[in-house]
Backbone as a chain_set.jsonl record, in Angstrom:
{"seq": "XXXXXXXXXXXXXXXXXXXXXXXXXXXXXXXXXXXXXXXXXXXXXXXXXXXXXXXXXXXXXXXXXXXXXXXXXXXXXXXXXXXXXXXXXXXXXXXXXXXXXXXXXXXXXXXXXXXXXXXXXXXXXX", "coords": {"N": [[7.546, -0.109, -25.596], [6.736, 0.721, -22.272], [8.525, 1.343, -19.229], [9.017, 0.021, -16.022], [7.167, 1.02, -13.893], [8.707, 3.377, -11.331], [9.813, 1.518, -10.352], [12.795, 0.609, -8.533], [11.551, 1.592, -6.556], [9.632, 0.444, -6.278], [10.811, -2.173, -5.302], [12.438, -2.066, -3.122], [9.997, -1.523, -1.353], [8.463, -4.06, -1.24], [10.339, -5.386, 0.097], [10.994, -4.343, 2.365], [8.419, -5.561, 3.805], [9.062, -7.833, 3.125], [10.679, -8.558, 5.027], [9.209, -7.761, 7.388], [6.931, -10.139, 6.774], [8.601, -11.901, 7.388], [9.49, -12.218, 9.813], [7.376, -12.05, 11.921], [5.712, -13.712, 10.633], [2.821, -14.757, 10.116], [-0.959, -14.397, 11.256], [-1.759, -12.099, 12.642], [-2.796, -8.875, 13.478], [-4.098, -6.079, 11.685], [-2.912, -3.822, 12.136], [-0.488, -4.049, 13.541], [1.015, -5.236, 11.564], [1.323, -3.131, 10.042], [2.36, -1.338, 11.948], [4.785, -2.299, 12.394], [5.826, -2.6, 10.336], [6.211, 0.197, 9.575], [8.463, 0.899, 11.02], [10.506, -0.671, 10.015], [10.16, 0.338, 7.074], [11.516, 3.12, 8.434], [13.892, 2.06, 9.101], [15.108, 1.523, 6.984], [15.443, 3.481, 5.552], [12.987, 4.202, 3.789], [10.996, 6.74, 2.503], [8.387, 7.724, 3.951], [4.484, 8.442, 4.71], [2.396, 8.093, 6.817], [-0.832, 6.832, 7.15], [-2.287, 8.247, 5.293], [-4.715, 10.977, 4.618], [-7.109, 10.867, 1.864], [-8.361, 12.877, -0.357], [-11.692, 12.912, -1.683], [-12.982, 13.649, -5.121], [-15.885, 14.746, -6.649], [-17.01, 14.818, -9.656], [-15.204, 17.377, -9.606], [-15.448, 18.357, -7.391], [-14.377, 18.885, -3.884], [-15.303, 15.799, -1.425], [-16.78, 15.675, 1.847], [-16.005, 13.421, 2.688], [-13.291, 11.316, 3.672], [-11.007, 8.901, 2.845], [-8.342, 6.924, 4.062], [-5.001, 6.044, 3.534], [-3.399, 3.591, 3.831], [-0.589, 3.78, 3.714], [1.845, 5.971, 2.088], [4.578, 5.867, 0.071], [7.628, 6.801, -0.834], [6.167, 9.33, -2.115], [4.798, 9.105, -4.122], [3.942, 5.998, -3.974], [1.405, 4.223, -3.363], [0.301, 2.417, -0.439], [-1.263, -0.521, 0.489], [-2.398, -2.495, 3.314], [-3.566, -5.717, 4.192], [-4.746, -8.493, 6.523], [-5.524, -10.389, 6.008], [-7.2, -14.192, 5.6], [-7.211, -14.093, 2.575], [-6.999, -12.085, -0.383], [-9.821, -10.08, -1.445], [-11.956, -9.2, -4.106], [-12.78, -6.465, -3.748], [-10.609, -5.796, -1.891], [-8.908, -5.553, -4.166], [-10.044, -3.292, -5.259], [-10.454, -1.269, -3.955], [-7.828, -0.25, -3.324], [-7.341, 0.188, -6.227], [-9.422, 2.672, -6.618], [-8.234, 4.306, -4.692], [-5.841, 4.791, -6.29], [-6.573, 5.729, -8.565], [-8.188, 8.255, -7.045], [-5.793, 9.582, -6.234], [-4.298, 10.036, -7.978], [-1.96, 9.338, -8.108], [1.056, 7.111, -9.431], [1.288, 4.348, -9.02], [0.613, 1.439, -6.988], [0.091, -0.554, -4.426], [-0.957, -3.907, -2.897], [-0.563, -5.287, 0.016], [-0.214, -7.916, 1.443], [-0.195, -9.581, 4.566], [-1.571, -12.156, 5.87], [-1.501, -14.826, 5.045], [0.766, -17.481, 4.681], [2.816, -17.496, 3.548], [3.882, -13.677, 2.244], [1.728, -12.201, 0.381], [1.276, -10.08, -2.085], [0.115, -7.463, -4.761], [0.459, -5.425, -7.369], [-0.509, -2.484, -8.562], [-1.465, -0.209, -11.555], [-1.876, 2.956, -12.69], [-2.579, 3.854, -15.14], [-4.028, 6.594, -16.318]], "CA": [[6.999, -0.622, -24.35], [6.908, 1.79, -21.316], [9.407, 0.819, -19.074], [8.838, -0.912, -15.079], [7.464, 2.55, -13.421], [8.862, 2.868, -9.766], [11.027, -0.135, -10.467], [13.658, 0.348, -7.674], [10.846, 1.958, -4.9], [8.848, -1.058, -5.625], [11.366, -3.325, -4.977], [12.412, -1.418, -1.36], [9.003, -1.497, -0.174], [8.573, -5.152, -0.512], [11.305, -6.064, 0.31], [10.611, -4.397, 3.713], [7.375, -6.068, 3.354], [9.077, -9.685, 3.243], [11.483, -8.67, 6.001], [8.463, -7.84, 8.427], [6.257, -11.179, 6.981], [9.868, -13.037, 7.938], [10.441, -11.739, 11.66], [6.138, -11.949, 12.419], [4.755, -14.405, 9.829], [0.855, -14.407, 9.968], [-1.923, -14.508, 12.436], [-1.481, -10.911, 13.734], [-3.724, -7.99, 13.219], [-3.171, -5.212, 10.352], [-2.359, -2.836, 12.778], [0.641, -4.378, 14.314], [1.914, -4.972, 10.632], [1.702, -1.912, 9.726], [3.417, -0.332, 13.414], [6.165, -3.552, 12.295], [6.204, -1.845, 8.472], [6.296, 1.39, 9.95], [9.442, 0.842, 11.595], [11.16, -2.014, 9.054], [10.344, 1.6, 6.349], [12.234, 3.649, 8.761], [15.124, 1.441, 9.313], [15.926, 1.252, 6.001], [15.559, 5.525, 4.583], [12.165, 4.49, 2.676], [10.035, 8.207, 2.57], [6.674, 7.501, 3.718], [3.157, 8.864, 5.22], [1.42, 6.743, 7.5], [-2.685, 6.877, 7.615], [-2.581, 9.585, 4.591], [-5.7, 10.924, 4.452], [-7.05, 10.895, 0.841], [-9.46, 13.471, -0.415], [-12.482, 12.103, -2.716], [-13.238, 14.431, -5.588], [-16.827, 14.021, -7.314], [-17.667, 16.119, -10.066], [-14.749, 18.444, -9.242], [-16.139, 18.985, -5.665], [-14.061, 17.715, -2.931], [-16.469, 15.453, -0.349], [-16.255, 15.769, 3.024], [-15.684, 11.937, 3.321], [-12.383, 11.372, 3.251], [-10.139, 7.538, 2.459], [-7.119, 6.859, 4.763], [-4.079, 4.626, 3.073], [-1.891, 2.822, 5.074], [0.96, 4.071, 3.554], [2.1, 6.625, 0.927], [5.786, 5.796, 0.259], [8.272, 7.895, -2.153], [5.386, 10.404, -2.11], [4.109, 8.261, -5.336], [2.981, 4.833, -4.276], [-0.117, 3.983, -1.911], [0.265, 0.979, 0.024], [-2.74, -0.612, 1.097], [-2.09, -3.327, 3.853], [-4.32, -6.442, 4.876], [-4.364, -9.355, 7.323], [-6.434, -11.89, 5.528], [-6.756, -15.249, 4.464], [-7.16, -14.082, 1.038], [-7.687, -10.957, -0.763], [-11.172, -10.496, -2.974], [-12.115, -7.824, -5.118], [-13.113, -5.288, -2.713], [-9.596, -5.138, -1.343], [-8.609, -4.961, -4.979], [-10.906, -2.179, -5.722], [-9.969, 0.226, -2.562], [-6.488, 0.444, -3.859], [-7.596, 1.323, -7.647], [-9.402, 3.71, -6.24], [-6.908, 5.314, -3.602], [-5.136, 5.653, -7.122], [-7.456, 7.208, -9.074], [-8.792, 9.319, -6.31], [-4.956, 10.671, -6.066], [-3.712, 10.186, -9.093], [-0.573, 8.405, -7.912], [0.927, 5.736, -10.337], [1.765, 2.68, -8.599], [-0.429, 1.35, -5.972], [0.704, -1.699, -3.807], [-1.94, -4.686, -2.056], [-0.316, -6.43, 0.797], [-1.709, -9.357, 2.537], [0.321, -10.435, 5.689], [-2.438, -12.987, 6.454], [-1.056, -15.738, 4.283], [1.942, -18.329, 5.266], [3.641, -16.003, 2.628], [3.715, -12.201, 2.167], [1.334, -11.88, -0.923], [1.424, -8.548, -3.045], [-0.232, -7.828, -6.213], [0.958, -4.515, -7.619], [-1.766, -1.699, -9.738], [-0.967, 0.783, -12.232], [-2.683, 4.36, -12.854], [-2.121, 4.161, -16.307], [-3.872, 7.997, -16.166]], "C": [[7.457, 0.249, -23.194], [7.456, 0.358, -20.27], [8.912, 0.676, -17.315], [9.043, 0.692, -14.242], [7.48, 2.135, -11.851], [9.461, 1.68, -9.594], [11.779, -0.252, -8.503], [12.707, 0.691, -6.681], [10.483, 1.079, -4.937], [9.649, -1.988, -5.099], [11.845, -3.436, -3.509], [11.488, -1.687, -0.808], [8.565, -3.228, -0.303], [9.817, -5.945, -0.444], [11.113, -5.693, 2.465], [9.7, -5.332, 3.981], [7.833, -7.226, 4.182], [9.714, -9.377, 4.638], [9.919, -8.721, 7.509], [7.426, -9.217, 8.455], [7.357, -11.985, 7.996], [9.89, -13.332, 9.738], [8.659, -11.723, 12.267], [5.395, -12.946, 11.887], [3.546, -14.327, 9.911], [0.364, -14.638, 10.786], [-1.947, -12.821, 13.541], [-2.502, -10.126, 12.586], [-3.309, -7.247, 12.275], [-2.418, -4.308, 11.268], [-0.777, -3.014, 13.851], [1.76, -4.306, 12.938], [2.401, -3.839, 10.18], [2.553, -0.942, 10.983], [4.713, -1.437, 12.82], [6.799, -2.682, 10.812], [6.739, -0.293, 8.53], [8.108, 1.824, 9.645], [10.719, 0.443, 10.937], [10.732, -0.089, 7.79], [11.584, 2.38, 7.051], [13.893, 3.122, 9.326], [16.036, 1.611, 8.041], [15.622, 2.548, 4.882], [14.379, 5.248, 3.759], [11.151, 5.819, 3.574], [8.788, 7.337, 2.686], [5.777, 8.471, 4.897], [2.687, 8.119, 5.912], [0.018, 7.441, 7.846], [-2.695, 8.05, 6.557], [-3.986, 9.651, 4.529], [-5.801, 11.444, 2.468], [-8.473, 11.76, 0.239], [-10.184, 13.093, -2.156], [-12.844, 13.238, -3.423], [-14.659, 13.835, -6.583], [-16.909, 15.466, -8.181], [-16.502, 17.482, -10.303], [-15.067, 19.11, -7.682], [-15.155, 18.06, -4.692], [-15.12, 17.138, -1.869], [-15.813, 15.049, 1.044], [-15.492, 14.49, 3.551], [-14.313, 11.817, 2.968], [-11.916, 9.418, 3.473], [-8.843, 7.976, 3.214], [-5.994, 5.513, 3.841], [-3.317, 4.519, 3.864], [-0.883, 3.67, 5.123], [0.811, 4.999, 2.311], [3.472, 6.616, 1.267], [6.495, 6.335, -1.124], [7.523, 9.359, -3.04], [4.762, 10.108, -3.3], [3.653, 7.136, -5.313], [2.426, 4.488, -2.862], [-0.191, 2.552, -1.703], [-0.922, 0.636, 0.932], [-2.083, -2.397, 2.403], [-3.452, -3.949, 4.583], [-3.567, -7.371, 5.701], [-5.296, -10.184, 7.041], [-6.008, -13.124, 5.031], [-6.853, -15.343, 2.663], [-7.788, -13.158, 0.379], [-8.834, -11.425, -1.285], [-10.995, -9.117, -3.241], [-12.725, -6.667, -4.772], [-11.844, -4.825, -1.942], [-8.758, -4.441, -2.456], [-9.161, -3.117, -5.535], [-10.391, -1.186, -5.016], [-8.591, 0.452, -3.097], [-6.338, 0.492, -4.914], [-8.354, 2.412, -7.109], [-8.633, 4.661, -5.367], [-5.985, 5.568, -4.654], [-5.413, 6.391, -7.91], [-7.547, 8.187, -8.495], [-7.249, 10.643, -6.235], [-4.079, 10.879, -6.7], [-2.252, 10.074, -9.159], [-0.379, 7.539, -8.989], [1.028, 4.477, -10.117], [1.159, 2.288, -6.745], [0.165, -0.179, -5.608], [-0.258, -2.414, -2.55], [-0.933, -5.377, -1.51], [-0.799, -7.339, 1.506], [-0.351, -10.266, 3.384], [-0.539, -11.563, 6.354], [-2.347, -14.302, 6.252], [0.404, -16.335, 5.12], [2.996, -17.701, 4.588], [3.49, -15.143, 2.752], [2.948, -12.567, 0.412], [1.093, -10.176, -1.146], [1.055, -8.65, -4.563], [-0.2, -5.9, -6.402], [-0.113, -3.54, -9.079], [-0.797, -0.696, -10.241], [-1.723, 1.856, -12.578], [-2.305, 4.659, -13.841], [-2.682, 5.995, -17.415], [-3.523, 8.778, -16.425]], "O": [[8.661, 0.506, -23.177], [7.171, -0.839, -20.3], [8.094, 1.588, -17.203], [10.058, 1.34, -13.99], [6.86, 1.267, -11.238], [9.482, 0.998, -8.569], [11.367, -0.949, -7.576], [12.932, 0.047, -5.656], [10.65, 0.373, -3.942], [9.091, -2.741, -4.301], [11.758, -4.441, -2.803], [11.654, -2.149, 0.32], [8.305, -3.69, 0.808], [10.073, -7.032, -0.962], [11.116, -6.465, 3.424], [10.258, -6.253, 4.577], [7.44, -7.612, 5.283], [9.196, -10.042, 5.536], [9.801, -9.611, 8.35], [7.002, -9.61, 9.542], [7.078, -12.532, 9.062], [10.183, -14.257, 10.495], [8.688, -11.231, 13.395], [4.369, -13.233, 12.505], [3.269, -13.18, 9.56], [1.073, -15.277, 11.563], [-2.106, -12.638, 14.748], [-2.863, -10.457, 11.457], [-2.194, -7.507, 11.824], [-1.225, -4.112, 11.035], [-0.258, -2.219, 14.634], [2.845, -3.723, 12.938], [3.575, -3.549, 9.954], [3.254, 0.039, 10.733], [5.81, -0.92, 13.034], [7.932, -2.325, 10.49], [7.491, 0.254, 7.723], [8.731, 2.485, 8.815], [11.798, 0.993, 11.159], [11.567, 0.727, 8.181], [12.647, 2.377, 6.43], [14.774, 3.817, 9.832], [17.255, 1.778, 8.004], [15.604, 2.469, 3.654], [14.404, 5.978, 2.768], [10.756, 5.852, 4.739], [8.304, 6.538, 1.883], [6.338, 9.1, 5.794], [2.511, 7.057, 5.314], [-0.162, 8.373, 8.63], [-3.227, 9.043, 7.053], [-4.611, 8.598, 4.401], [-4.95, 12.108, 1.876], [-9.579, 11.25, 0.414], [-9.641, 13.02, -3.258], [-13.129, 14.158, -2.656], [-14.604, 12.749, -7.161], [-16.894, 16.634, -7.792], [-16.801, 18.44, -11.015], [-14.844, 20.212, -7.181], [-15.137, 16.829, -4.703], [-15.864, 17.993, -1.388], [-14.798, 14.403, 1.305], [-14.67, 14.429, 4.465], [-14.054, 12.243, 1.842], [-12.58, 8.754, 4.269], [-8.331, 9.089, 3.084], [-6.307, 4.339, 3.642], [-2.642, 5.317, 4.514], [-0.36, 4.203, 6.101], [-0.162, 4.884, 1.567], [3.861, 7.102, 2.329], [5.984, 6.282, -2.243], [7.917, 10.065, -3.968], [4.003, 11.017, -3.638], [2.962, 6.791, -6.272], [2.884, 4.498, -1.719], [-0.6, 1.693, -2.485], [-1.406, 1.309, 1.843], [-1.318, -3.226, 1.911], [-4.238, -3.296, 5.27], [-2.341, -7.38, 5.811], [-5.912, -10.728, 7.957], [-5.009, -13.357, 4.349], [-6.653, -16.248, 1.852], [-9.019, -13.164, 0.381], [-9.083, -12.595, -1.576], [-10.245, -8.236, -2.821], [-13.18, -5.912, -5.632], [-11.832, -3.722, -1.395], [-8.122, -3.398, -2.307], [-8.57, -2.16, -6.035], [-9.87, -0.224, -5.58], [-8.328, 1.638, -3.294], [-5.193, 0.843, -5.2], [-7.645, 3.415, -7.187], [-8.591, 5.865, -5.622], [-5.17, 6.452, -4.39], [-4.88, 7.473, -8.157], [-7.127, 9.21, -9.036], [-7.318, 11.872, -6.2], [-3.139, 11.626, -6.429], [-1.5, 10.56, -10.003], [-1.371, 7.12, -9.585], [0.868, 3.591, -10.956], [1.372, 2.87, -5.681], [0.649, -0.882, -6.496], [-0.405, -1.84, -1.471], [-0.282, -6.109, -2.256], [-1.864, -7.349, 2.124], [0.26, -11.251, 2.97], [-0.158, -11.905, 7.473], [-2.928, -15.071, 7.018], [0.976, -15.702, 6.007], [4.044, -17.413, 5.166], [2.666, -15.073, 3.664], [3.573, -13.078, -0.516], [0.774, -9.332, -0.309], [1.44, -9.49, -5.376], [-0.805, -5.189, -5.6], [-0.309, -3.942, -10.226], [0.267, -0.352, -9.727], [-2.759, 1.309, -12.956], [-1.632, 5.689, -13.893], [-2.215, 6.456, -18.456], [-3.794, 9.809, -15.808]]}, "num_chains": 1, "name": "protein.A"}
């Protein structure tokens, strides 16, 4: 059995995560969480990217259109951040693809929109 990949980064980044649901709880925009996540990352030494841009390859061709992720943290996992009352399968989808597309292994859905911090965690098994 392959063994819990990104174990200890995953557990850093939500853990920031909970600290910024804790100190903001819900009803705020993505863009504040993420300037709050930003910050709550850099407090505590996690490596990250903010707004990476992500280039789409079709075919072998890169396309001009390019995908932004929230976050790229430990230079291996793509954090995707919402502010909803409840993911669906279109928020799921954007962050399997942002791992396909970059062939990262561990991909991370947040949802500050909830009375909780929800997170549901993908794999690029790839």
């Amino acid at each position: 059995m392959e063994s819990f990949v990104l174990k200890e980064e995953g557990r850093a980044i939500i853990g920031a995560a909970m600290e910024v649901h804790s100190q903001l709880g819900c009803g705020f925009l993505e863009k504040v969480y993420q300037e709050a996540l930003e910050l709550e990352f850099t407090l505590r030494g996690i490596p990250f990217e903010r707004e990476k841009f992500i280039t789409i390859n079709y075919k072998g061709h890169p396309l001009a259109q390019q995908y932004k992720a929230d976050f790229v943290c430990f230079n291996e996992i793509i954090i995707e951040l919402k502010a909803v009352t409840a993911v669906d399968a279109s928020h799921r989808a954007q962050t399997v693809n942002y791992l396909k597309a970059t062939g990262k292994k561990v991909g991370y859905l947040l949802n500050f929109g909830e009375t909780s911090l929800k997170f549901e965690r993908y794999v690029n098994l790839k």
